[in-house]
C-alpha positions as a printed Julia matrix, in Angstrom:
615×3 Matrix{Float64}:
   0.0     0.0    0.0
   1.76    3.05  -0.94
   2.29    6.42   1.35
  -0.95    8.15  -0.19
  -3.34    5.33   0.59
  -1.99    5.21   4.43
  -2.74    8.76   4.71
  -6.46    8.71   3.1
  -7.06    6.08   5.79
  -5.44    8.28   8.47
  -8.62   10.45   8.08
 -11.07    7.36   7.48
 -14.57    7.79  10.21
 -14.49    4.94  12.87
 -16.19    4.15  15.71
 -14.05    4.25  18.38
 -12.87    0.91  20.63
 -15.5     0.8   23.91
 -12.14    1.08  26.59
 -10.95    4.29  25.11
 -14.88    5.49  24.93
 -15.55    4.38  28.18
 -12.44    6.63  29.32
 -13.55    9.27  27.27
 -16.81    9.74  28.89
 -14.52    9.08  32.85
 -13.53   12.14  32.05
 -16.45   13.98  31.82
 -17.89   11.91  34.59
 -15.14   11.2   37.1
 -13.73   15.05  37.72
 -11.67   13.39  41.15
 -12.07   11.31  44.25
 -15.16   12.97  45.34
 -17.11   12.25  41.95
 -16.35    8.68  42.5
 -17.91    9.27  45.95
 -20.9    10.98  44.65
 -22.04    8.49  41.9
 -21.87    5.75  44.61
 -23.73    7.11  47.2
 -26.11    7.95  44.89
 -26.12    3.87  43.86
 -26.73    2.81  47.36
 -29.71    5.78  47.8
 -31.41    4.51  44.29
 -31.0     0.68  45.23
 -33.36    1.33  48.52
 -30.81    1.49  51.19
 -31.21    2.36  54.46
 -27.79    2.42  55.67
 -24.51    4.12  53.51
 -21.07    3.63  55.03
 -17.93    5.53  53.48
 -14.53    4.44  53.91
 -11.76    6.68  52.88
  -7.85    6.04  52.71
  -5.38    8.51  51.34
  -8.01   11.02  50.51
  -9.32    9.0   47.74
  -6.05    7.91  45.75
  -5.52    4.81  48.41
  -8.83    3.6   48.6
 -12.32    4.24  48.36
 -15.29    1.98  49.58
 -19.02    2.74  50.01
 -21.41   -0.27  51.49
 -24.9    -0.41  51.45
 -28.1    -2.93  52.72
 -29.92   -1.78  49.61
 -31.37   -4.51  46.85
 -28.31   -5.56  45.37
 -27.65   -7.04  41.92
 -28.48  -10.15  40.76
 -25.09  -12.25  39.18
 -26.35  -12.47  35.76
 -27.03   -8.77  35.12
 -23.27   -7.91  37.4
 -21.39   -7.05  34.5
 -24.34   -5.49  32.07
 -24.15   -3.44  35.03
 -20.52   -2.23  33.66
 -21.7    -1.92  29.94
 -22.6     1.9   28.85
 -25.88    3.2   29.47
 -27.06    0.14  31.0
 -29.14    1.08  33.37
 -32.44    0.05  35.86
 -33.49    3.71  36.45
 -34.98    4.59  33.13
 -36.82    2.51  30.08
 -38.02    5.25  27.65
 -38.37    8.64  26.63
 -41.07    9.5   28.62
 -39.07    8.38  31.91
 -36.33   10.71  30.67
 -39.15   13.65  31.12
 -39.54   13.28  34.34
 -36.7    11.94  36.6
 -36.91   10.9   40.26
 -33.79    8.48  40.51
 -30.44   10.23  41.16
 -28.82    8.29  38.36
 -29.95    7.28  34.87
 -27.27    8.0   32.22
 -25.87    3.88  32.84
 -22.58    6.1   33.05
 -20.79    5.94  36.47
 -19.86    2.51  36.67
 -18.14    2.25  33.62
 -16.28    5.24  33.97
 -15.59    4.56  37.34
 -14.42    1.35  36.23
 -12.06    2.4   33.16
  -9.74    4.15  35.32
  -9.85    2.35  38.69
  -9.02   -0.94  40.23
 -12.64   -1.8   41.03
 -13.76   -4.55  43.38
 -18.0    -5.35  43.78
 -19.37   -7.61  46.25
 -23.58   -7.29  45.87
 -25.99  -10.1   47.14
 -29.82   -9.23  46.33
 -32.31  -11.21  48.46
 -33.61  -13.87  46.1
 -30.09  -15.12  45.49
 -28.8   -17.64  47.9
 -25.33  -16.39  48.11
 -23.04  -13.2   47.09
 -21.44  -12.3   43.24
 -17.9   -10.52  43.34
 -16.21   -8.92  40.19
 -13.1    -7.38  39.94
 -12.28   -5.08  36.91
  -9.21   -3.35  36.44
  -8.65   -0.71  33.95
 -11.79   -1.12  32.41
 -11.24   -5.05  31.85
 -13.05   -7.51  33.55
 -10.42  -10.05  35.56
 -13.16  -11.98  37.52
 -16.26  -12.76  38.57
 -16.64  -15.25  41.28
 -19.13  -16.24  44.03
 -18.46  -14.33  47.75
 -20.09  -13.55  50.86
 -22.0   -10.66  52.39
 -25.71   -9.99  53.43
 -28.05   -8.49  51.25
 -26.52   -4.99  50.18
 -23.83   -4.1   48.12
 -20.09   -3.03  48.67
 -18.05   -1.06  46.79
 -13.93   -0.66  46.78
 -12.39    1.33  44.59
  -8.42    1.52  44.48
  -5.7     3.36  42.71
  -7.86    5.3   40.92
  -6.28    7.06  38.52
  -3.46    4.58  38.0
  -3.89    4.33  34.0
  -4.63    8.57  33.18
  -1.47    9.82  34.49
  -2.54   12.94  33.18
  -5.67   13.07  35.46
  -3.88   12.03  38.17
  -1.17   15.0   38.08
  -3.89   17.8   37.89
  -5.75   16.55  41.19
  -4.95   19.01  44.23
  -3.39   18.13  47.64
  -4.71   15.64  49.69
  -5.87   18.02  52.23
  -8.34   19.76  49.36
  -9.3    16.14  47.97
 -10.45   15.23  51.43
 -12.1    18.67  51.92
 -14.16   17.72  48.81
 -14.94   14.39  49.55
 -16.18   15.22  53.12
 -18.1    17.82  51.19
 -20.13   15.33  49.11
 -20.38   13.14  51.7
 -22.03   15.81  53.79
 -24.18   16.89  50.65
 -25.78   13.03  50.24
 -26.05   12.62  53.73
 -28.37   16.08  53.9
 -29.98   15.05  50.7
 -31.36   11.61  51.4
 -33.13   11.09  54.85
 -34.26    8.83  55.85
 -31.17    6.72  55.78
 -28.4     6.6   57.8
 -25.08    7.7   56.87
 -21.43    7.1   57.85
 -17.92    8.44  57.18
 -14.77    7.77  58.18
 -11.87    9.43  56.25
  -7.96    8.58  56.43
  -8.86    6.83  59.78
 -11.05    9.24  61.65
 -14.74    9.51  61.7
 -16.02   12.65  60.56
 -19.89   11.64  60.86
 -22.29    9.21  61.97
 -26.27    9.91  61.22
 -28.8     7.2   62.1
 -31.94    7.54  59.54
 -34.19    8.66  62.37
 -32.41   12.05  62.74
 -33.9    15.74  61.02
 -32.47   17.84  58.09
 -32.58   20.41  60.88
 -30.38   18.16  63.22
 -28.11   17.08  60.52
 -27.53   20.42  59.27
 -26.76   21.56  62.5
 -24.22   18.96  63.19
 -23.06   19.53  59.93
 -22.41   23.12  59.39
 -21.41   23.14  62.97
 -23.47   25.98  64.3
 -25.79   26.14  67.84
 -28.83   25.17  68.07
 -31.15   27.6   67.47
 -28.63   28.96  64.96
 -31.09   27.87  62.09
 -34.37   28.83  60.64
 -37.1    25.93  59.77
 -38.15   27.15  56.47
 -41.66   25.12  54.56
 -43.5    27.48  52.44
 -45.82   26.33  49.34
 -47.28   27.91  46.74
 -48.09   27.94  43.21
 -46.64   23.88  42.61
 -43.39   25.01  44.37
 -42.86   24.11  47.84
 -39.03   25.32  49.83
 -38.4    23.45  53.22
 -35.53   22.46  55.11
 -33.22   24.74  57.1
 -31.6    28.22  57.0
 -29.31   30.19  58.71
 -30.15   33.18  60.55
 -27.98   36.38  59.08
 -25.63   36.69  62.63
 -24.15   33.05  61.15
 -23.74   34.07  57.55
 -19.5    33.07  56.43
 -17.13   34.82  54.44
 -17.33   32.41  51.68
 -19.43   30.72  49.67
 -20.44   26.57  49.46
 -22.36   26.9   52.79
 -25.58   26.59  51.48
 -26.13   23.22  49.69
 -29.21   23.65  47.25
 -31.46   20.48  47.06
 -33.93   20.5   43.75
 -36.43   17.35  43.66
 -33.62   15.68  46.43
 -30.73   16.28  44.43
 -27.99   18.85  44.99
 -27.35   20.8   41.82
 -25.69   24.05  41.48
 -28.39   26.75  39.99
 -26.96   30.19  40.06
 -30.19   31.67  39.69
 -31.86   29.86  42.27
 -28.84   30.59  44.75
 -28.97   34.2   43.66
 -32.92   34.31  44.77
 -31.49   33.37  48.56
 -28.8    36.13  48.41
 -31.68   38.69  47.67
 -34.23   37.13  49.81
 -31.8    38.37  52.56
 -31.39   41.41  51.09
 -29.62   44.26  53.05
 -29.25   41.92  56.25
 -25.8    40.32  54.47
 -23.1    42.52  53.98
 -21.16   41.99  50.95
 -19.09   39.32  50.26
 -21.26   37.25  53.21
 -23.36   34.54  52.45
 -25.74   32.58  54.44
 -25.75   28.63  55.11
 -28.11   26.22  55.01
 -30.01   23.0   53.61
 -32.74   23.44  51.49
 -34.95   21.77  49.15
 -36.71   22.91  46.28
 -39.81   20.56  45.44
 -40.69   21.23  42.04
 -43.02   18.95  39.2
 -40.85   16.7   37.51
 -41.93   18.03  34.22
 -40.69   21.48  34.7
 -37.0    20.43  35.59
 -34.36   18.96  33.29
 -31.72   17.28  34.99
 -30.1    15.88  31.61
 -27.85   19.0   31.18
 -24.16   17.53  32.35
 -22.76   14.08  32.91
 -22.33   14.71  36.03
 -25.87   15.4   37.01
 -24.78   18.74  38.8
 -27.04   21.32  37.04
 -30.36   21.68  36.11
 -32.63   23.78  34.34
 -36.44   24.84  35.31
 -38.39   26.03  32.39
 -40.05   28.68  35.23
 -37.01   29.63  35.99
 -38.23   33.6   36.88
 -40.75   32.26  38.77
 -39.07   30.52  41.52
 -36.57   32.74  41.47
 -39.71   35.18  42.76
 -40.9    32.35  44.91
 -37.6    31.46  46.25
 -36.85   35.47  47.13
 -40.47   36.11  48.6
 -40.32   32.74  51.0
 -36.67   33.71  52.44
 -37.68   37.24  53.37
 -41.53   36.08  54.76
 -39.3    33.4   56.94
 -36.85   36.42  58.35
 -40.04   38.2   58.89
 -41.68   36.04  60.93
 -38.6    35.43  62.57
 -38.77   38.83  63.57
 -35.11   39.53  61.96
 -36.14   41.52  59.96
 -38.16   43.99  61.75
 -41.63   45.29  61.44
 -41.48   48.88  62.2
 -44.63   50.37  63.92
 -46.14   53.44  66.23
 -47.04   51.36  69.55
 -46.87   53.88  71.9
 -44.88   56.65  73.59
 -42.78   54.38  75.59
 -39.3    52.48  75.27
 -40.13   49.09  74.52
 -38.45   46.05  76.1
 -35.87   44.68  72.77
 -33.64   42.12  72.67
 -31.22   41.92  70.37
 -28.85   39.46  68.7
 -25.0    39.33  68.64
 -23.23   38.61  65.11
 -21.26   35.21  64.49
 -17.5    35.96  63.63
 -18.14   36.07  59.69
 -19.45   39.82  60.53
 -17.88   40.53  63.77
 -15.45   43.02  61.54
 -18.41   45.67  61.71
 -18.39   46.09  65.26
 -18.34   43.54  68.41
 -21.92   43.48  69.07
 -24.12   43.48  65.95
 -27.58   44.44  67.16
 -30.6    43.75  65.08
 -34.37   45.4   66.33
 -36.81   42.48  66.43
 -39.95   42.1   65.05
 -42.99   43.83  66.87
 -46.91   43.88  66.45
 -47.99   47.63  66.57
 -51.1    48.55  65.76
 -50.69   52.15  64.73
 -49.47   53.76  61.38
 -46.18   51.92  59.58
 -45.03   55.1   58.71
 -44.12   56.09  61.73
 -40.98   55.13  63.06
 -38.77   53.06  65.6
 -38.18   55.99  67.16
 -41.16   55.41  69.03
 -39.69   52.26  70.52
 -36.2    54.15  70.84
 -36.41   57.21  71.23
 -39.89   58.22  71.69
 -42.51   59.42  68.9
 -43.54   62.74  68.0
 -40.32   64.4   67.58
 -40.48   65.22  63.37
 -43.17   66.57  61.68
 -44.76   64.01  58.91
 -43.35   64.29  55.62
 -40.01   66.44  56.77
 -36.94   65.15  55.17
 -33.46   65.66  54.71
 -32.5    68.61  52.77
 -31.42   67.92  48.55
 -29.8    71.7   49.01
 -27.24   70.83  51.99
 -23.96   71.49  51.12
 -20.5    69.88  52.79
 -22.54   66.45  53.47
 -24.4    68.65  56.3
 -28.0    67.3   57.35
 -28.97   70.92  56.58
 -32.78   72.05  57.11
 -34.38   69.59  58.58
 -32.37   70.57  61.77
 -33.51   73.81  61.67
 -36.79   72.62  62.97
 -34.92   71.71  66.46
 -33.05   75.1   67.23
 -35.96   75.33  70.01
 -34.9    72.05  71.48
 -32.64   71.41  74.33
 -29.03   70.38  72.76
 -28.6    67.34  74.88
 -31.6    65.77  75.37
 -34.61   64.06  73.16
 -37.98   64.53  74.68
 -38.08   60.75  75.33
 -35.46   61.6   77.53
 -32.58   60.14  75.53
 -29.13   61.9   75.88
 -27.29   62.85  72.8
 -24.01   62.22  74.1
 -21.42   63.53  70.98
 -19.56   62.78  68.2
 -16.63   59.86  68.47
 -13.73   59.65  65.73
 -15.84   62.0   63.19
 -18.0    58.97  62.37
 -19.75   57.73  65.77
 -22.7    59.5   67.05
 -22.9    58.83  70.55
 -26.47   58.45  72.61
 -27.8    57.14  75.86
 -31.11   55.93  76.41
 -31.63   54.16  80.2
 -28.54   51.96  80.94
 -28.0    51.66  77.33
 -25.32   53.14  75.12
 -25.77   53.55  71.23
 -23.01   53.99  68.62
 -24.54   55.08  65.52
 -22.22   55.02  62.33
 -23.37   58.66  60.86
 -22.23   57.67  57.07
 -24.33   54.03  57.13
 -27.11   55.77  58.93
 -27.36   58.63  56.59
 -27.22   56.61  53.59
 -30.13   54.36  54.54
 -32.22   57.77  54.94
 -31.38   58.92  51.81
 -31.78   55.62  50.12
 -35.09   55.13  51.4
 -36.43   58.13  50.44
 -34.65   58.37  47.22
 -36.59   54.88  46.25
 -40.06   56.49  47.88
 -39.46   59.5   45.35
 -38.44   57.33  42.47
 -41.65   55.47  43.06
 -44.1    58.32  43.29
 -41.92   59.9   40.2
 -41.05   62.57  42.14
 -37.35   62.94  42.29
 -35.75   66.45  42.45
 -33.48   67.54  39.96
 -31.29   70.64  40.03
 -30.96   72.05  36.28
 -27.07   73.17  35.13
 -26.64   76.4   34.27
 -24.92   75.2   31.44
 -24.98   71.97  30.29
 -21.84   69.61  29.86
 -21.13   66.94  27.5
 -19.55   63.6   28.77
 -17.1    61.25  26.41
 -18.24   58.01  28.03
 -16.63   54.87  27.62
 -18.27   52.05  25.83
 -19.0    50.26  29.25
 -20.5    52.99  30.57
 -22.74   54.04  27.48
 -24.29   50.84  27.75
 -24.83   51.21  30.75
 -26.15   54.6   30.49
 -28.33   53.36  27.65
 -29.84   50.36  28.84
 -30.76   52.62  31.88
 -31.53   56.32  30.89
 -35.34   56.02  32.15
 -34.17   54.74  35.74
 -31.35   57.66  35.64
 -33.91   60.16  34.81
 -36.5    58.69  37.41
 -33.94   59.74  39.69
 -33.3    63.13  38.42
 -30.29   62.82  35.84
 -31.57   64.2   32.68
 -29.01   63.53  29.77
 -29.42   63.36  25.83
 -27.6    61.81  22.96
 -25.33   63.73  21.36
 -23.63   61.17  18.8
 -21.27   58.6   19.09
 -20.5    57.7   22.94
 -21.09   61.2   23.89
 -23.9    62.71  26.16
 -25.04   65.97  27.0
 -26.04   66.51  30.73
 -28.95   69.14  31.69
 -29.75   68.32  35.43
 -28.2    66.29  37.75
 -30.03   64.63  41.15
 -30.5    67.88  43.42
 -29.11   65.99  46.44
 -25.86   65.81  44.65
 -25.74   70.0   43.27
 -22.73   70.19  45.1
 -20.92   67.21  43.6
 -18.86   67.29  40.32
 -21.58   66.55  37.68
 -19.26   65.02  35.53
 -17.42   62.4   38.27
 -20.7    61.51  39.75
 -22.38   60.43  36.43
 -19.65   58.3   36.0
 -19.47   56.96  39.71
 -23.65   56.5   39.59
 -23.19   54.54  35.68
 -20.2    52.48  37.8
 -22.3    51.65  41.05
 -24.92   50.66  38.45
 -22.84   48.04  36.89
 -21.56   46.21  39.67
 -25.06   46.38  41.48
 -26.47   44.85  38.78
 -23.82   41.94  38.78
 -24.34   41.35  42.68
 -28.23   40.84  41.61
 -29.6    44.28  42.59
 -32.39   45.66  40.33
 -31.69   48.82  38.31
 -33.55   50.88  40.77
 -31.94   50.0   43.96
 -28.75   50.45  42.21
 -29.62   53.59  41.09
 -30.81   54.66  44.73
 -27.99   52.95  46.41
 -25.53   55.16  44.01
 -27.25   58.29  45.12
 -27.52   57.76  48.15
 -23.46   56.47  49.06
 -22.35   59.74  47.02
 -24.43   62.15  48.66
 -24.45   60.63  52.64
 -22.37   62.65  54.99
 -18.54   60.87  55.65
 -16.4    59.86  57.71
 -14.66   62.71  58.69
 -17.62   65.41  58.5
 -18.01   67.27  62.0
 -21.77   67.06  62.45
 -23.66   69.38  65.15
 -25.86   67.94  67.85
 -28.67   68.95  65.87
 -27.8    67.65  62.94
 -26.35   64.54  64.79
 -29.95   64.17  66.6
 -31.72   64.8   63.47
 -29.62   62.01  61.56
 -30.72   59.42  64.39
 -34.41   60.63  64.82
 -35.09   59.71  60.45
 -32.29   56.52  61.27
 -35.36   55.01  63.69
 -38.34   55.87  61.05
 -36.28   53.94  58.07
 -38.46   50.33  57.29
 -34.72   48.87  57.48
 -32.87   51.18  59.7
 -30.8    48.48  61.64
 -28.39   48.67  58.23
 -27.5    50.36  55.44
 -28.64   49.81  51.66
 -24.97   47.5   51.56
 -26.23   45.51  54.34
 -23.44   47.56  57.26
 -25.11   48.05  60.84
 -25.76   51.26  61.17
 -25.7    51.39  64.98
 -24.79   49.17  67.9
 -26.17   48.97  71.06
 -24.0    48.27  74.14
 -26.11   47.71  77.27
 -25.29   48.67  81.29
 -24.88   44.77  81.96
 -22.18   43.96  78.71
 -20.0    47.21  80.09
 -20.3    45.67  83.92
 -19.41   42.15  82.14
 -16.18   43.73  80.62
 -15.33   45.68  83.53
 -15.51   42.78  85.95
 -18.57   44.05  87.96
 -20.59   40.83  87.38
């Protein structure tokens, strides 16, 4: 055959042998030791087990074994079991529509076979005695009768040992046992009802009988007090969310603590996840996020889990709507939880509140995170918590802060208390000064309140920026004469996709050509501002709001309101300083601002006499 003919065939179509296929599709399947792990657990759960025990050596590379009491498989179908896509979990396309097995690809154990050494011992009850194969590399070496009750056991060993390649990109065996407690934990939340064990590189790191709760399990798990989390079981509209949340004092610096559970299997869903982040709205500072275990019951025929061999996402075809279900549910549960609180006239007197201390994840704004409760109060909601704070009746209705206040000073509205006495409110609360140009100092009883005058001022102005944007009322200070902006291409898109929001608000800008826009009026609050670096900083703030999951219009607000706040560093007056924490107590959301900061902290008589040794 000459030179020309060899290279024609070179390029000839052919199917491709079933070992190198079958690690082909391990690759897609089998990501590292905690895949193997995943796939089966998720065996055992499918085969009706009621007990799953994990044994890990060397973080997965030694050796890897799950057992099980589930139904086993009967010796004549033990190594169809091995083939591709064989499978007991589905028979046709309708049973592809609507999934409620973890597996049914007829995937893992072929993959997990091809690039393992693979030992199965499975006895199902009408069979008289145990089948054990071993299959190395893909091949199958033997299959032999063995002993065991009814259940199958797993071990898989030197996995790995034929894909070098694989094997070199894996991480250290402290992260590859992070992960594979981390899956472990994830099944054992998913599926109760059964009891699950672990023991990894010698030591036990759990141990759940089937009889136990999500909420005890999570608990254990996430390693929080009890109490720490929120039973959450809300249903409506053929969704139903249940299981359990953390409150926002035990919210972590990092992400992965809340494990997402749609139709009992844990899938990653951005979206979805993004609808918790926003059902705790401003209670989470940024770059916080809240932990948990919760399931998402939705009708088979609305999810498709066939998106990824590993069975890992999903897609809803009502996606927007449980996003809005998933949002509204968190924030009803913090409600009623009275975290986030219910502001209310009750009556002229202080109130008895408790409040709750922060976990560590938040403890970096201030020792003693205080959050007002929840109360019933029967009189209007527009008044404020002032009555429960600092008495009621102290600003007229409708009185706000000043757009025309220059220097980040509180401005008019103070000039309604020149009559009042300095030091005192007339519930009797002590204004007490100024700390470090930022802290606003008060007493009320035995209690001491540190108010940050930047967070507190921007939730004022951010709450009645969004009341004016709603009632289309925003104020809006024309230029004398007008100036035209060179924007970048970011920022007129931006600018563009937004314009109707920006002019809600008070910017009024036109199209000049090009990327350039000519600016009329700017936001009266911010007269005093450069018009052209505050554009820019509001079409910014706009940007990265919208990629934290903000809607246009709290962006918008949350822009305004940041730039035009007093700072750190401005040297209010005690009127001004009185004024800022009379409107901080009528905000709906005044225990933070609109980035989710405290905005004061309460330190009582006892915590001082605690610290001081007077206990």
């Amino acid at each position: 055959m000459n030179k020309v003919a060899v290279d024609k065939q070179a390029n000839w179509i052919r199917p491709l042998p079933e070992r190198l296929v079958n690690k082909i599709a391990a690759g897609e399947v089998i990501e590292r030791p905690a895949s193997v792990l995943k796939e089966l657990v998720e065996n055992a759960c499918d085969a009706g087990a009621t007990q799953v025990d994990v044994i890990v050596e060397k973080s997965g590379m030694g050796k890897i074994e799950v057992h099980d009491n589930g139904s086993g498989i009967r010796s004549s179908q033990l190594e169809i079991a091995f083939s591709r896509h064989a499978t007991s979990k589905i028979r046709n396309f309708e049973d592809l529509e609507k999934i409620s097995s973890y597996g049914f690809r007829g995937e893992a154990l072929p993959s997990i076979a091809s690039v393992s050494r693979l030992r199965m011992i499975t006895k199902c009850a009408e069979e008289d005695h145990a089948t054990e194969i071993l299959i190395e590399g893909g091949v199958v070496r033997e299959v032999r009768p063995s002993h065991r009750a009814d259940g199958t056991s797993v071990i898989i060993e030197d996995l790995f040992f034929n894909t070098p390649a694989r094997k070199k990109f894996l991480k250290t065996e402290t992260t590859e046992a992070r992960q594979l407690s981390r899956a472990a934990m994830s099944q054992a939340l998913g599926a109760l009802g059964i009891g699950f064990s672990m023991r990894l590189n010698g030591r036990k790191v759990f141990s759940f009988s089937r009889e136990e709760t999500l909420m005890q399990r999570a608990t254990r798990m996430l390693g929080v007090a009890e109490g720490a989390l929120m039973e959450i079981d809300v249903s409506e509209g053929g969704f139903r969310l249940w299981g359990a949340l953390g409150k926002p004092d035990v919210a972590r610096s990092v992400r992965g603590g809340l494990t997402l559970y749609i139709n009992n299997r844990a899938l990653r869903s951005s979206p979805l996840l993004s609808a918790f982040y926003l059902g705790y709205g401003e209670l989470l500072p940024k770059g916080v996020f809240p932990i948990g275990a919760v399931h998402f019951e939705v009708d088979g025929d609305l999810v498709d889990v066939n998106v990824h061999p590993a069975k890992n996402e999903v897609r809803l075809s009502h996606e927007r709507e449980a996003h809005t279900f998933i949002r509204h549910a968190v924030r009803d549960v913090l409600r009623q939880r009275g975290i986030i609180p219910d502001f209310g006239l009750h009556d002229r007197h202080m109130s008895s509140t408790s409040f709750e201390k922060p976990s560590s994840a938040v403890a970096g704004y201030g020792a003693s995170f205080n959050r007002l409760p929840s109360q019933e109060y029967s009189g209007s909601a527009t008044e404020s918590a002032t009555a429960q704070i600092f008495g009621a009746g102290l600003i007229p209705d409708g009185q706000v802060i000043s757009e025309q206040s220059a220097g980040g000073s509180v401005g008019s509205l103070a000039d309604s208390h020149r009559d009042s006495d300095p030091e005192l409110f007339e519930s009797g609360v002590r204004y007490l000064g100024q700390f470090a140009k930022l802290y606003l100092l008060a007493q009320s009883g035995s209690d001491l309140y540190l108010v940050d005058q930047h967070a507190a001022h921007e939730r004022i102005l951010y709450e009645e920026t969004m009341e004016r944007m709603g009632k289309n009322a925003a104020l809006s200070q024309r230029m004398l004469l007008p100036v035209n902006i060179e924007l970048s291409l970011e920022r007129f898109s931006v600018w563009d996709e937004r314009k109707d929001e920006l002019s809600v608000i008070g910017f009024d800008a036109s199209h000049l050509g090009g990327q350039t826009v000519m600016l009329n009026a700017i936001p009266a609050i911010l007269a005093h501002r450069s018009p052209e670096k505050i554009f820019g900083a509001a079409l910014d703030d706009i940007q990265r709001l919208e990629k934290s999951g903000y809607s246009p219009i709290k962006a918008v607000a949350q822009s305004i309101a940041c730039r035009s706040a007093v700072m750190a560093g401005d040297i209010l007056g005690p009127e001004e300083a009185k004024v800022i924490i009379e409107r901080l107590f009528k905000c709906d959301t005044g225990y933070s601002c609109p980035h989710g900061r405290p905005t004061f902290v309460k330190i009582s008589r006892g915590e001082l006499d605690h610290r001081f040794g007077r206990t």
